[in-house]
N, C-alpha and C positions, 0 to 999 in steps of 0.2 A: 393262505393262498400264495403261492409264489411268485413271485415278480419278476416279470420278463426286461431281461435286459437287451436294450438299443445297441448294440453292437456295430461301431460305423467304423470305414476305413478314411482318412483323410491326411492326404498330402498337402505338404506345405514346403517352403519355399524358403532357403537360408540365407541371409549375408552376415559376414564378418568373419568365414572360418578364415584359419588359416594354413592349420596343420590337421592330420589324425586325432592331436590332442582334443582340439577343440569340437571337433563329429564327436568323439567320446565323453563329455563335459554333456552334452546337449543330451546325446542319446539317454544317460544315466539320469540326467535330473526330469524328463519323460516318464523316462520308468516307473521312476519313482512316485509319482503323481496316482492317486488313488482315480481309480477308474481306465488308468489306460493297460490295458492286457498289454500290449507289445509297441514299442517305437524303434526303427531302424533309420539312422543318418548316413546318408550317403556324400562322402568328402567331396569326389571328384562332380556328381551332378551338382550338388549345392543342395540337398533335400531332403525332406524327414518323411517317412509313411506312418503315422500313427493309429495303430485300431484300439478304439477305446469304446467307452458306457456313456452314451450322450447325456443318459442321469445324474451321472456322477461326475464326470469333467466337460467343460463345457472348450469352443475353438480358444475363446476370449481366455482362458485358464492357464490354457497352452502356450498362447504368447504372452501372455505376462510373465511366466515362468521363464522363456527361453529370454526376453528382454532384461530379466534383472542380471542375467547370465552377461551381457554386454552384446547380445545377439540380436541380429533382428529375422523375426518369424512372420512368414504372412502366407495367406490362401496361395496354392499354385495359380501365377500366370497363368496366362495363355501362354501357348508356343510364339506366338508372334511380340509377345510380349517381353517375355523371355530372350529371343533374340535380340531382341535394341537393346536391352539391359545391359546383354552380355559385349555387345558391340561399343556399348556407353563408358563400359568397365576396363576396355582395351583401349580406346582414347583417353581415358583418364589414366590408366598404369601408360601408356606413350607418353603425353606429356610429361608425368611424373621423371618419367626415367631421361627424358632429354633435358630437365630443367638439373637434374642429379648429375647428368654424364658432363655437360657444360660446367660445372662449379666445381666437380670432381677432377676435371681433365687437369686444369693446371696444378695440384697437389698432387697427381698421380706424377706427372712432369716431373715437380722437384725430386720427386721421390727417387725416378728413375735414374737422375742424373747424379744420385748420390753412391752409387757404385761405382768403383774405381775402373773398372772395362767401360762404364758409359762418363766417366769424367770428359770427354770432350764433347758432352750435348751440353748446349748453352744455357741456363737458366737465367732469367732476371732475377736482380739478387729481391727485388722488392716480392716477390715469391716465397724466400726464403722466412720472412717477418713475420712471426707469431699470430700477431694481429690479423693481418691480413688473409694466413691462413682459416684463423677463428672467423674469417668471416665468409669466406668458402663453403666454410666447412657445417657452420652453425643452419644455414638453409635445408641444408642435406638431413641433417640428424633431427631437425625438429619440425621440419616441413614437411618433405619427401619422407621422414622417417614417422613422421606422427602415428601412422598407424601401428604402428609397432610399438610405439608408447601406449596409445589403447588400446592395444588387445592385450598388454602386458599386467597393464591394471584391471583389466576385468578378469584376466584367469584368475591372479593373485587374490583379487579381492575374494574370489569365489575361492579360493583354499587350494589353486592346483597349479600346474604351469603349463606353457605349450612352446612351438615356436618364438611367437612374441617376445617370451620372457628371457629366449636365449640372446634374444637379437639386439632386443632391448638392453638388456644387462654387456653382452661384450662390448657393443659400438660406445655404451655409454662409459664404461670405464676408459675404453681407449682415446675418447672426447674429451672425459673431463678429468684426465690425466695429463692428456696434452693442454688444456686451458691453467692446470697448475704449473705445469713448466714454464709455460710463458708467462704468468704470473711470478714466477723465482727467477725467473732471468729478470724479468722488467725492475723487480727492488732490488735487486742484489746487482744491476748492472753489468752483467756478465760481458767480457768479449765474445765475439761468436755468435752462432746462431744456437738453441737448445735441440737438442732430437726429438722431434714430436712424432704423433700418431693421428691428427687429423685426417691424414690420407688413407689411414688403415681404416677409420670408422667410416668415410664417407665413401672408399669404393665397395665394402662387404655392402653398404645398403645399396649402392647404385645398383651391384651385380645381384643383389637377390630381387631387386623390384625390375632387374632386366629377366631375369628366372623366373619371376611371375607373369611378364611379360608373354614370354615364351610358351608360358604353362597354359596362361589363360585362351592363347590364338588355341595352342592343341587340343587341350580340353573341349573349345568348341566343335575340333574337327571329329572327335570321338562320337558325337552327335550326328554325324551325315549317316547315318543308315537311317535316322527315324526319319532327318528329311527328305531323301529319298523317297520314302513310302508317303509322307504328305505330301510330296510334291507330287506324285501320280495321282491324286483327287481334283475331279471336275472343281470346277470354280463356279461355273452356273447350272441350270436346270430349265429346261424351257416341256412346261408343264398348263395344260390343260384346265384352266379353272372358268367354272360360268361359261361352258362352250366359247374360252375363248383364250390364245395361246398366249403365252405370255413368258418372258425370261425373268428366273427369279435367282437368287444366290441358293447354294447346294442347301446351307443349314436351314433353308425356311421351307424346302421340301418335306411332305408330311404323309406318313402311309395312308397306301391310299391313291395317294396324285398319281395322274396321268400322263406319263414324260414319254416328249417326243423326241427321239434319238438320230441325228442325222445321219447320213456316211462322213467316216472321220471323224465325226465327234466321241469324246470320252460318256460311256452310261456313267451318268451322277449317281447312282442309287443303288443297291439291290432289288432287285424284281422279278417279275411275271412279266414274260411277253405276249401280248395281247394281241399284236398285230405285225404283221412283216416276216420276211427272212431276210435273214444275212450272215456273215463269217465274221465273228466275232474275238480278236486276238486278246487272250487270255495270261500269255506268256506273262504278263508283270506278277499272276494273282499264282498262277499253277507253274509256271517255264516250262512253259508246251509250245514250243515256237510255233507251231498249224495251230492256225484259226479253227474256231470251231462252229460251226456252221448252226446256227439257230433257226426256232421257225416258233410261231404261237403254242404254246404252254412250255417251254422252256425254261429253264431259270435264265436271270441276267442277275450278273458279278458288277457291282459298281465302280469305278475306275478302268474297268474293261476300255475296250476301243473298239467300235462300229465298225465295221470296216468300206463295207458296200452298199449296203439296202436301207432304209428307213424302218425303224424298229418305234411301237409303240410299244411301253411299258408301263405297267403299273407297278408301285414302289411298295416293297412289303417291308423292307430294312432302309432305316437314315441314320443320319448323323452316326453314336458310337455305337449303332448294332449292326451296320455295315460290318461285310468282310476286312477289310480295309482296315479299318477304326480298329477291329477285334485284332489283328494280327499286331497293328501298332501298339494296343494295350499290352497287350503280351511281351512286347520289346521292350517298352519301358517297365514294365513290374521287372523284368530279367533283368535289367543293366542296374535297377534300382533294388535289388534286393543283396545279399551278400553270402558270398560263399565261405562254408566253413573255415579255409584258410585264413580267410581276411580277418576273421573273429580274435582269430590268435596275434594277428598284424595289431587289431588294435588294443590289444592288451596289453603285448608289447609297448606300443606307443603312451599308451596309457602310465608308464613307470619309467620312460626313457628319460625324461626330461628333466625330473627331481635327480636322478639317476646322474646324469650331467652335469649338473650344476655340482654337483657334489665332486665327482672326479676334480670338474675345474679347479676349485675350491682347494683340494686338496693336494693339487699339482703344483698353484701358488705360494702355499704354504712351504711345500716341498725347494721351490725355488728359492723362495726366500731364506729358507733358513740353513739349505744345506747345500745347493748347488752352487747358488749367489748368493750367500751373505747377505744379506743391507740392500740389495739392488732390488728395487722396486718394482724398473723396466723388465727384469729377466725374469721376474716373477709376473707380472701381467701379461706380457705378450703373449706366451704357451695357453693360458685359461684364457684370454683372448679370444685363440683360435681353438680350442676343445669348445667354445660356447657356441661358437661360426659351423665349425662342420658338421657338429650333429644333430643339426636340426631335423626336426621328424615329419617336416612337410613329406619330404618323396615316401617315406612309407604310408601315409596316408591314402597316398594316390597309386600305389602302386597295386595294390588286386581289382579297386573298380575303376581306374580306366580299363584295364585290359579286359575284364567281364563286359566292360560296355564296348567295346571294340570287340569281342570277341563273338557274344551273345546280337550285338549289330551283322557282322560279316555272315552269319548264319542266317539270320533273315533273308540277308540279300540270295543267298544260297537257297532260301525253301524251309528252311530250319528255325521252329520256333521254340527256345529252352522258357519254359514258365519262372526259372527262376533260377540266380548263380547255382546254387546249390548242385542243381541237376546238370548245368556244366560243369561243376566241376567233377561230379561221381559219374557219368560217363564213360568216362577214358579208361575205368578199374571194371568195364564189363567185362565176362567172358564168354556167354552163352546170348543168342540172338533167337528169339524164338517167335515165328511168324505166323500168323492165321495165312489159311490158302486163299479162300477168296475176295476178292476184291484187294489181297496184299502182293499176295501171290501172282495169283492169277488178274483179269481185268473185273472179274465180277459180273461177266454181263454175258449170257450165255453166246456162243454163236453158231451158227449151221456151218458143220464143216465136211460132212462127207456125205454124198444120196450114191447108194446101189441097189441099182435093179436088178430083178428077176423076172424067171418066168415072159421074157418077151416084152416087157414092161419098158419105156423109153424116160432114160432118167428125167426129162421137165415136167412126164405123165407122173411118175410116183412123184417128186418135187408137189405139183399141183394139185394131188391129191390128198397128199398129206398138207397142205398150208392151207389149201380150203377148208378140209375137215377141223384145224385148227385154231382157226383162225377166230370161233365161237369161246373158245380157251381163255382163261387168263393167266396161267400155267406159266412160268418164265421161259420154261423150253418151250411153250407153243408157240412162246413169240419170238423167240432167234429162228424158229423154224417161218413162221408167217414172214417176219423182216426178210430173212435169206431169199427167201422165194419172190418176193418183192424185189428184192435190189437186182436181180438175174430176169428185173419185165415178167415177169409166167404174171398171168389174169389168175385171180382167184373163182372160183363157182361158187354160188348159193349153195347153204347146205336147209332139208328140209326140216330133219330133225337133227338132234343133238343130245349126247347123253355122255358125262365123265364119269369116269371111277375112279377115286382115288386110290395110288397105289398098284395102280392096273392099267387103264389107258382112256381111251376115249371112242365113240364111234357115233359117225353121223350120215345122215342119208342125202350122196348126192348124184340128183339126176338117176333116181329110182334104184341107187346103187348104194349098198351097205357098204362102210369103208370102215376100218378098225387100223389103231393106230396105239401101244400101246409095247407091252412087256410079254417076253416067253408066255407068261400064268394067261395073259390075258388073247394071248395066239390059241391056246392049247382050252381054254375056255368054252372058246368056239371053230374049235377042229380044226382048225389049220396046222401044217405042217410047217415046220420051219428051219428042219434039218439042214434044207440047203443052205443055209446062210449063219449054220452053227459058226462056224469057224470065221468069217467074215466078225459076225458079232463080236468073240473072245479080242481078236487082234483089235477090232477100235476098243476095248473098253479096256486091254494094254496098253494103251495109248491116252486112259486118264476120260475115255470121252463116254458121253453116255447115247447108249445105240437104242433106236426103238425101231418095231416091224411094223411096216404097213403091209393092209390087205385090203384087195374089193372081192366084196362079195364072201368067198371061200378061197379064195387064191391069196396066197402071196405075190405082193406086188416087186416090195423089196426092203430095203434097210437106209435107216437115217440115221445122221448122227449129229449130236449139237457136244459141243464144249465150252467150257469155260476156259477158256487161251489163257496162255501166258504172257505177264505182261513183257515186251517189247526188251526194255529194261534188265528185268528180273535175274536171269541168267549171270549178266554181266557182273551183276551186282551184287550177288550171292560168293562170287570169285572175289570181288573185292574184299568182301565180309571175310572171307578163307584166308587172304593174303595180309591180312590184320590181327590174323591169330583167333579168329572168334568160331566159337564153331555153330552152328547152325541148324537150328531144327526146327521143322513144320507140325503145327498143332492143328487138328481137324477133326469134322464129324465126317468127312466122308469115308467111303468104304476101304478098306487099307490094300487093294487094287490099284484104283483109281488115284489114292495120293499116293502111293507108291511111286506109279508112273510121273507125275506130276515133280514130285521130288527128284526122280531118276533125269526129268527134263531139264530143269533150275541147278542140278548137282546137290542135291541136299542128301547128304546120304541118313539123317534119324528120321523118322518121322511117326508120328504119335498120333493114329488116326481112330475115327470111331468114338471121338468122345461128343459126348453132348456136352451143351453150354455150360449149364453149371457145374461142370467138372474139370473145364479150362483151369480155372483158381486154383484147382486141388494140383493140379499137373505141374504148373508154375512153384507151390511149394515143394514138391516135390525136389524138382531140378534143384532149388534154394536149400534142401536138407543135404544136396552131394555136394556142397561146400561151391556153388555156382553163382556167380553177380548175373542175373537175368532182366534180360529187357526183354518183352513184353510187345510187338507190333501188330495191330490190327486195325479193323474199322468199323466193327459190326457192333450195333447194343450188345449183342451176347458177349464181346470180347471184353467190356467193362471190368467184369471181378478183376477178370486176369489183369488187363493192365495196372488197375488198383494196387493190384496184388505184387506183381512185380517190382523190380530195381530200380527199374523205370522201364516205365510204361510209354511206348511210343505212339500215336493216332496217326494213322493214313489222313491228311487232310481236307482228302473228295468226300470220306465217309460218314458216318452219324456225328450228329453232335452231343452225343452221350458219351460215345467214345473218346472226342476229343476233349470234352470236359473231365473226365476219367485219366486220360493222359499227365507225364510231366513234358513230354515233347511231343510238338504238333508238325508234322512232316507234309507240310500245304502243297508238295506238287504229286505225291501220291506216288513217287517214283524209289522204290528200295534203297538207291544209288543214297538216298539222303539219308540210311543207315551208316551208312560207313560214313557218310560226309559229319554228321554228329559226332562218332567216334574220334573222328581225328580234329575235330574243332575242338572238341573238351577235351584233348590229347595237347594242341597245340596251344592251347588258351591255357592251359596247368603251366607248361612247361614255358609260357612269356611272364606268368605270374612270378614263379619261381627265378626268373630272372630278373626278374624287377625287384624283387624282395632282397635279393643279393645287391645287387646296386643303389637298394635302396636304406638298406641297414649293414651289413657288412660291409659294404664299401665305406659308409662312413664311420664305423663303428672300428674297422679298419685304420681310422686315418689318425684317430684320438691319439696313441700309443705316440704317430709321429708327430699330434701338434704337442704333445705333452714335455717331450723331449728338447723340445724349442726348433723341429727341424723345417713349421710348418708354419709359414707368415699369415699373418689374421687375415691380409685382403687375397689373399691364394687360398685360405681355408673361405672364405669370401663366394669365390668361384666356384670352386669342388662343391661346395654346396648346393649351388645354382642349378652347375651342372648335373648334378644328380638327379632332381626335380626334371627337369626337361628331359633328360637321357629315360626314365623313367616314360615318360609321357610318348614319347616317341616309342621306342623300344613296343609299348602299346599297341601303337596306331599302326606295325608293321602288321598285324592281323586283319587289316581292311584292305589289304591286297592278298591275303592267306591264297594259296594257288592249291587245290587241291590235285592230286592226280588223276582225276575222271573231270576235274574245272575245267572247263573251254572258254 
């Protein structure tokens, strides 16, 4: 019998990194771990997602494993938890760096004053004293620097190296180099003061724990899109229990409850309206600035905003199966998962550091024996600073901030990527291929043209045709009932009723046969309808579908209902055009009809007449002429296709089959967030890309000049810092991304 395996996803929670090295250290000995299918660490959140056999490895396995690592692993926080941690973590690196920057200032002082353009800054000579250096200097390296000695023994210990070992290894030769000079001055009496390097090891640690500093405030700011979207969630719920009302916190709502929604207040929930109308602002969930007017059987969107009326609710979705909750899930798996690039980032990372140490190493040797002779100085200095600038923190950080900045500003946009991945193959689309309705189009048929005949006054055929109708549940019979409604005309009683499908409808009202259907079903029953041949041809050029009414034997006149275009669509098809993409509508409708439809949006291909499961076949197709296709729709039937697809984008008014089927979830429903996609994982590639440069070329860059001697330890100190934050920032410039249709 075969043994089904528990297959669980679980996120956990990291401290101690401190480079790329050390996310790769963690990720590898996960993997390794019999039972876990796949672990991904992510540097810049702090976090591991491991899907594993709850058989075969157990949480407790997992962190013993990352703990002997020197690591510490534990269940995901809370978000609220999370935050004071991280707030606790930036009071801790403050003080750190003020207790550094104090003890450091006055060795940086003498330092300065040792160059002959600054010989007239003052120094006290009691400054100058070995001793008293060492005692400056010793706080720095062993206190404020401690962490750098632990993380340095735990790579080691574990067989590998990361930043630590760099930082660790240059400050401490340059310390306990300078502690032997002043040891050979002190017995050998020397006049003079000795040349030390105190100031070199304690300003590289000040400036990279002011770089952490730096890194850690941004880092946190890379996180404002999730808080954003939490922070539009009700706080309370004031729900119905025991006939009797009562305010309770959101989480303790339970499907089911009966919440009462004031004017102004936020719906806590997803629901069913039960009772009330009112205009209901949507704009945070869809960005549909107009309210949208609700009434009993409506859906309610939880975090919405009431605007006017008193809404009763019943709650069908809480807590994480709210909209809300699902769109934030989706943000974090995206910002938490990694894009192909970044794979290679840390492989990179993963060889850089033995890689370093080595160059240094051999740079020294170099000096000692052939540039400088015997000179011990001219040999350490140079490996010094080759150990300072290549640190491989900023490549670390350099693809998941910007995916978490990148895949956050999207969000805020409408735009949800399921995962880096899909941000980043985006930008290499070339072909955009749309279902018509509901993508296209709005989906939702509407009564757009009545012409009479025969002496017929258009409110009479209107009225006679939405009565005859109105027994229907036919989707055109109800844009035609709605329409005639919205225009006041009263409906009449019908006596009988009888549908054909295929055909039309006819029912009896007020002793009067009324028929209401297609050519086949005029000609059925003798009617003539010659006169309104040509009326017909021209609306149903125009994409719209025409039907005849008649009473009795006469024709009455001509009706027409369509499914409109959205608002939008037009606009946004141009944009698609102006991006290089080209553009094609996939349909079952008649190749008339999406013709017209196409001719209206500017689509000049269109692929109409297919049924559902032939979408999929259409999609490969396009993919055999050497085409990157996406994939936009919102119907269960458009599943394969999206599947199928490059990526597969879901309209986010439409099924949830669809969007489950999706790698991108397009929540305002509006095309415009096609092209907005395309240029986010355009813009988000190309911030990576430059961060990868500034983050490995620039210091990989700088090696050749510390190597030379051209580049001082506590300036290779900086440069390094700087990288790291330059890095972080350079990120964060994607959470103002201005798109050209942004307002």
């Amino acid at each position: 019998m075969e043994i089904r395996k528990e297959v669980s996803s679980q996120t956990f929670a990291i401290s101690g990194m401190t480079c790329a090295a050390c996310a790769n250290r963690i990720e590898k000995r996960l993997n390794k771990m019999e039972g876990v299918s796949n672990a991904t660490v992510n540097f810049a959140l702090e976090n591991a997602t491991v899907e594993h056999d709850e058989g075969q490895v157990t949480v407790n396995d997992m962190i013993e494993a990352v703990t002997k690592l020197g690591y510490t692993l534990e269940l995901q926080r809370s978000k609220e938890e999370t935050a004071i941690l991280k707030e606790q973590e930036i009071r801790h690196q403050t003080r750190k760096f003020i207790l550094s920057a104090i003890l450091t200032l006055p060795l940086l002082w003498t330092m300065i004053t040792h160059f002959s353009f600054t010989s007239f800054i003052y120094s006290p000579q009691i400054l100058m004293n070995p001793w008293v250096q060492l005692a400056l200097a010793a706080p720095v390296q062993f206190i404020v620097g401690g962490q750098f000695y632990k993380g340095a023994y735990n790579a080691i210990r574990n067989g590998s190296a990361n930043m630590d070992v760099l930082v660790a290894l240059g400050t401490s030769v340059a310390f306990l180099y300078s502690v032997f000079l002043g040891y050979e001055w002190q017995v050998q009496g020397q006049a003079g003061m000795p040349e030390l390097y105190f100031e070199a090891s304690a300003v590289i640690i000040t400036l990279i724990v002011l770089g952490k500093l730096f890194e850690a405030r941004a880092k946190g700011r890379t996180g404002q899109a999730i808080q954003k979207l939490l922070g539009m969630q009700a706080k309370t719920a004031r729900v119905i229990r025991d006939e009797v009302e009562q305010e309770i916190a959101v989480e303790e709502v339970i499907v089911g409850d009966v919440v009462i929604v004031r004017p102004g207040e936020k719906i806590p929930v997803d629901g069913e309206i039960l009772k009330g109308e009112s205009a209901v602002d949507e704009s945070m969930i869809t960005g549909e600035s107009i309210p949208v007017d609700k009434k009993a059987g409506d859906a309610a969107i939880g975090s919405t905003i009431n605007k006017n009326g008193m809404l009763t609710i019943k709650a069908t979705k809480v807590g994480k199966d709210t909209a809300l909750s699902q769109i934030v899930k989706v943000v974090e798996e995206a910002q938490g998962s990694k894009a192909d690039i970044q794979r290679v980032a840390d492989r990179v990372s993963g060889i850089f550091v033995p890689i370093v140490i080595g160059i240094a190493i051999v740079t020294s040797l170099v000096w000692y024996f052939i540039v400088e002779p015997g000179d011990v100085r001219s040999a350490l200095v140079p490996a010094i600073a080759i150990l300072v600038i290549a640190c491989p923190c900023a490549l670390g950080l350099a693809t998941p901030t910007s995916v978490m900045a990148g895949s956050g500003r999207a969000a805020e946009l409408g735009v949800l990527f399921k995962g880096g991945e899909y941000l980043e193959n985006t930008r290499s689309l070339t072909t955009i291929v749309l279902d018509k309705t509901g993508t296209v189009t709005k989906g939702e048929p509407e009564l757009t043209d009545v012409i009479p005949e025969h002496g017929y006054a258009t409110e009479e055929v209107l009225a006679l045709a939405a009565s005859a109708e109105n027994s229907s549940e036919h989707p055109l019979a109800e844009a035609i009932v709605k329409g005639a409604k919205a225009q006041g005309i009263q409906l009449r009683e019908t006596d009988t009723f009888k549908a054909v499908p295929g055909f039309g409808i006819q029912a009896s009202i007020e002793g009067k046969m009324i028929y209401v259907g297609t050519r086949k079903w005029m000609h059925k029953h003798h009617i003539d309808v010659s006169a309104v041949e040509h009326s017909m041809a021209k609306l149903e050029s125009e994409g719209k579908t025409a039907m005849l009414i008649a009473s009795e034997h006469q024709l009455a006149g001509v009706i027409a209902v369509a499914d409109t275009v959205k608002d939008t669509s037009q606009a946004a098809i141009a944009r698609m055009h102006k991006l290089g993409l080209e553009v094609i509508m996939l349909t079952g409708d008649n190749q008339r009809t999406a013709q017209a439809i196409g001719e209206q949006v500017g689509i000049n291909r269109v692929i109409a007449e297919v049924v559902p499961e032939q979408k999929a076949d259409q999609i490969k197709k396009l993919q055999q002429e050497g085409k990157k296709v996406a994939m936009v729709g919102d119907g269960v039937n458009d599943a394969p296709a999206l599947a199928t697809a490059d990526i597969g984008m879901a309209i986010g008014t439409g099924t949830d089959v669809a969007i489950e089927a999706a790698d991108i979830t397009l929540i305002r429903g509006d095309l415009n967030s096609v092209a907005d996609s395309v240029q986010i994982s355009a813009a988000t590639m190309r911030n990576i890309k430059q961060n990868l440069f500034f983050a490995f070329f620039y210091n990989t860059a700088s090696i050749p000049i510390a190597a030379i001697g051209l580049l001082a330890p506590w300036v290779a100190g900086a440069a390094m810092a700087f990288s790291s934050v330059s890095v972080v920032l350079n990120a964060l410039r994607l959470q103002r991304l201005k798109l050209r249709e942004d307002k």
